[in-house]
C-alpha positions in Angstrom: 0.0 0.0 0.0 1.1 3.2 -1.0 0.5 5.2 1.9 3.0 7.7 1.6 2.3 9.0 -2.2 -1.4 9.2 -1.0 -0.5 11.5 1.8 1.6 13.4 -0.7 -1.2 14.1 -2.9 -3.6 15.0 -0.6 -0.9 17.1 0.9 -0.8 19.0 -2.8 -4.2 18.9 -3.2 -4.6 20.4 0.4 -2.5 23.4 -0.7 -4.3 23.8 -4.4 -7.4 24.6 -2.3 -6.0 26.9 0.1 -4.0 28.9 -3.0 -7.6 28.8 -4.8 -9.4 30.0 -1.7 -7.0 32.8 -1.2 -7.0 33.9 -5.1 -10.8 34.0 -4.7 -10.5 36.0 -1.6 -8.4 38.3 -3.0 -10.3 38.3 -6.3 -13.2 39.4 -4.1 -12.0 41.9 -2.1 -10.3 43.6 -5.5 -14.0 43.5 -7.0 -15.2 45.2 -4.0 -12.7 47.7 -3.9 -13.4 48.4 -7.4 -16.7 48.6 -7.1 -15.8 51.3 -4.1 -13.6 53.6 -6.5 -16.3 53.3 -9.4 -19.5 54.4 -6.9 -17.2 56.9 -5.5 -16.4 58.5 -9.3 -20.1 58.1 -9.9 -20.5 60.5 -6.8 -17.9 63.3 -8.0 -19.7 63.9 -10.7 
């Protein structure tokens, strides 16, 4: 039984979800902050 390359991948696959979650955090917070700045312009006019 292979136990160690099965940790291994679900090591990797462990960290492909936390990278994803962070990008879509990040992703989110830029879309809010854009949204922010375009509201904002929308206002100054």
């Amino acid at each position: 039984m292979n136990f160690g390359t099965n940790v291994l991948a679900f090591q990797n696959s462990h960290l492909l979800f936390l990278f994803a979650r962070s990008v879509l955090l990040q992703g989110g917070f830029f879309f809010v902050f854009m949204l922010i700045i375009y509201f904002d312009s929308l206002e100054s006019l």
